[in-house]
C-alpha positions in Angstrom: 68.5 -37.4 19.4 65.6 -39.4 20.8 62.5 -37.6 22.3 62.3 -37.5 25.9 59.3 -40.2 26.9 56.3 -38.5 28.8 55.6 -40.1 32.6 53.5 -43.2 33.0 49.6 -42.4 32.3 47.8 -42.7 35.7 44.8 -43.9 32.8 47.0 -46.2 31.1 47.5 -47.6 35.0 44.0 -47.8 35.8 43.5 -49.9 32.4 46.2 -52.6 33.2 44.2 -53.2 36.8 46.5 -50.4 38.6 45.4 -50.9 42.0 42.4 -48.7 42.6 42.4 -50.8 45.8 59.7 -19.7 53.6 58.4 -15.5 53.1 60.9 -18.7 54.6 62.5 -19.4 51.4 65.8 -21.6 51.0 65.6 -21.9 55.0 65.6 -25.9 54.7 67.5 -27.3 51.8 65.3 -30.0 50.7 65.2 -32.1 47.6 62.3 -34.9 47.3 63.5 -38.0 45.4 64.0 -36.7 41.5 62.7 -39.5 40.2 59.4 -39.8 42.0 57.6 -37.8 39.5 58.2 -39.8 36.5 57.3 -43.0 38.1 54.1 -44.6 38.0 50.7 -43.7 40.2 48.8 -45.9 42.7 45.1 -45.0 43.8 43.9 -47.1 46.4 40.4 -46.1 48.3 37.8 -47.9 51.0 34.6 -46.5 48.3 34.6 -46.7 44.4 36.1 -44.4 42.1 34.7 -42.5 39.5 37.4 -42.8 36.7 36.6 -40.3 33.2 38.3 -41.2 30.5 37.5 -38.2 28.3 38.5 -35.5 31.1 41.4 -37.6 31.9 40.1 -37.7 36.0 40.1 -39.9 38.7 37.7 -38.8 41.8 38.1 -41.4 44.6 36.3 -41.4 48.1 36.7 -42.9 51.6 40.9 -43.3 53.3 42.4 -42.3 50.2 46.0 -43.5 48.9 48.0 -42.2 46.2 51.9 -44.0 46.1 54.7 -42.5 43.7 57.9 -43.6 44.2 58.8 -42.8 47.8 55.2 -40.3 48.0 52.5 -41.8 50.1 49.7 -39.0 50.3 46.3 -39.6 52.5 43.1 -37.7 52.4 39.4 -38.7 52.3 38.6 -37.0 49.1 40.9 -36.7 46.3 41.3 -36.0 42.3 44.0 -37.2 39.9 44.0 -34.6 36.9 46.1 -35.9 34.0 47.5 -33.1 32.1 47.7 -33.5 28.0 51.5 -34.2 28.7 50.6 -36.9 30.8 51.3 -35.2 34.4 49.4 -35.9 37.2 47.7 -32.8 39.2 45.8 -34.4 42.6 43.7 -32.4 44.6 43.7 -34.2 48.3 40.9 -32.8 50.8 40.9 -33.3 54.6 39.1 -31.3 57.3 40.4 -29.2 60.6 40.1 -33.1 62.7 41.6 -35.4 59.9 43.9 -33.3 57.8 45.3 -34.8 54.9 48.3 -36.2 55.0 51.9 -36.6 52.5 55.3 -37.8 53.1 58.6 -38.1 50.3 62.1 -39.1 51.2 64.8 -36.6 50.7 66.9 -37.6 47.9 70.2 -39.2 48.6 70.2 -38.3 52.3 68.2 -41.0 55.1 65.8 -37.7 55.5 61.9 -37.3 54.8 60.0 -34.6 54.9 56.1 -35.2 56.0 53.3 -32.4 56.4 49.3 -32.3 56.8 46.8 -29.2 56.2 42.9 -29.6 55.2 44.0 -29.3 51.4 47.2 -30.4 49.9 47.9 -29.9 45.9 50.4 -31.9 44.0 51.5 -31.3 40.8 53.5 -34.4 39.8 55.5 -32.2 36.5 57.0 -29.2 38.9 57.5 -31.6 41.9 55.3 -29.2 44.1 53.1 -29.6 46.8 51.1 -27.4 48.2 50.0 -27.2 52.0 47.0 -25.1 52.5 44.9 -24.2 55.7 46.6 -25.1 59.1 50.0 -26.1 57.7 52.5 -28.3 59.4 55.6 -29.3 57.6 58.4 -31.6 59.2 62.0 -32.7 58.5 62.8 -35.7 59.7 66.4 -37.4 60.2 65.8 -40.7 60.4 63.6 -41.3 63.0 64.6 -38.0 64.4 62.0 -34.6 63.6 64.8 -32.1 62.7 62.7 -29.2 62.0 58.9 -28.0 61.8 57.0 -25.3 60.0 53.6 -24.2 60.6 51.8 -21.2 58.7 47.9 -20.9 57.1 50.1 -21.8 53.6 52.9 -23.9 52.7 54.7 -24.4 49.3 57.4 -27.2 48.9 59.1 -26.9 45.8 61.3 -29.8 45.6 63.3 -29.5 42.2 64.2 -25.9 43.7 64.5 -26.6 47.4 62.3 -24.3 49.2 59.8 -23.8 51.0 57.4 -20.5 51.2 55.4 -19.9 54.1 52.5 -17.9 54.9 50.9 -17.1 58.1 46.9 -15.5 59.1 43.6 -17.1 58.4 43.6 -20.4 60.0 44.7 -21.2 63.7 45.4 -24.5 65.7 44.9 -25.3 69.5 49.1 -25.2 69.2 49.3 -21.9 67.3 46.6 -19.7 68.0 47.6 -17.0 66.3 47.7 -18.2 62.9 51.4 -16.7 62.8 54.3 -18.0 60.8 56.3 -20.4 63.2 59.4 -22.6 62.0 61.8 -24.4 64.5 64.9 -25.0 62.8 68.2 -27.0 63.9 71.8 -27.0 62.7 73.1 -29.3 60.1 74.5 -32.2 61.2 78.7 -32.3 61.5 79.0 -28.3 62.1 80.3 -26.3 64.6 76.4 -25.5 65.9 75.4 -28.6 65.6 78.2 -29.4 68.1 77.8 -26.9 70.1 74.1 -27.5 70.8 74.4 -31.3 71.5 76.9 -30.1 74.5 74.6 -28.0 75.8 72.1 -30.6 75.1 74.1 -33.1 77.0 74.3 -30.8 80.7 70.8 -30.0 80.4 67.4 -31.4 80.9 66.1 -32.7 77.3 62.9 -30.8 76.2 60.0 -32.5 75.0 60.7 -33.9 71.6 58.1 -32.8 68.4 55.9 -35.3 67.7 56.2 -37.0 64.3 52.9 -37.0 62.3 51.1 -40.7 63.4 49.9 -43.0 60.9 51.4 -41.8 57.9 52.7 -45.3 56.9 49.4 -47.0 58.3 46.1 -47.1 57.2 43.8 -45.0 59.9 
């Protein structure tokens, strides 16, 4: 039986002329693409790159982009850590007025999930990423933002389709309280999701959630 291969070296990359250029668990059902982890790693940045071969790092600067797969993650500062397996661990760092920023399509379904805190972590072998310091976490349908999660702490664990949420610490101007706060609507095709469009339909429309801007731009 062959040996399973190990991912893509995000070194190996950089040496071919890679572009350097819930407590809410099982709440949302979300999957990110399963084959986004195993596909290979794109560092683009506005300042050099310090890139050490013998740690197996990459420490880049200045409107950061990493792209794997269907992943696009922004942040000022970030580090790629390749793991001895040949994982990639990144370390994205934002601040309170420019968060860092990451989006993945769902897989199978026309859904993406997007999110921003001051730190995310990503660890490319378990498919998790981690939001910390005023978390925000969105579904979106489409174009449509189907459900939002805010909290001090927020773990997406894509391969087993949950997120864990924790509240305290930091607050936002839109959640002052640091608390735990997730709106949540009904699948699509059920009875609730029925009934709420109805109701929807005979009443004023709220104000809709705004999606996270710029996440497919450069800012």
């Amino acid at each position: 039986m062959p040996k399973p291969t190990s991912p893509p070296s995000i070194t190996a990359c950089l040496r071919r002329g890679a572009s350097l250029a819930l407590g809410l668990a099982a709440m949302l059902p979300v999957q990110a693409e399963r084959s986004d982890r195993t596909k290979p790693m794109a560092l683009e940045s506005d300042q050099p790159c310090v890139v050490n071969l013998a740690k197996q790092t990459s420490a880049c600067a200045g409107n950061v982009v990493i792209s794997q797969g269907s992943l696009l993650l922004r942040a000022d500062k970030l580090e790629v850590r390749e793991t001895p397996e040949g994982w990639q661990q990144v370390q994205a760092s934002g601040s309170a007025d420019k968060p860092a920023r990451v989006k993945q399509k769902r897989d199978g379904v026309d859904e993406t999930v997007e999110g921003q805190a001051q730190r995310i972590d990503y660890d490319s072998k378990t498919g998790t990423i981690r939001f910390d310091g005023a978390a925000v976490v969105r579904r979106l349908r489409g174009a449509v933002v189907a459900d939002e999660i805010q909290g001090t702490r927020i773990v997406w664990d894509g391969q087993a389709e949950t997120f864990n949420v924790q509240g305290g610490g930091n607050t936002t101007p839109s959640n002052p309280g640091g608390r735990v706060r997730a709106v949540i609507t009904p699948r699509p095709g059920t009875e609730a999701a029925a009934a709420m469009a109805a109701e929807s339909a005979s009443a004023p429309a709220p104000a809709p959630l705004k999606t996270t801007p710029a996440l497919g731009e450069r800012r």
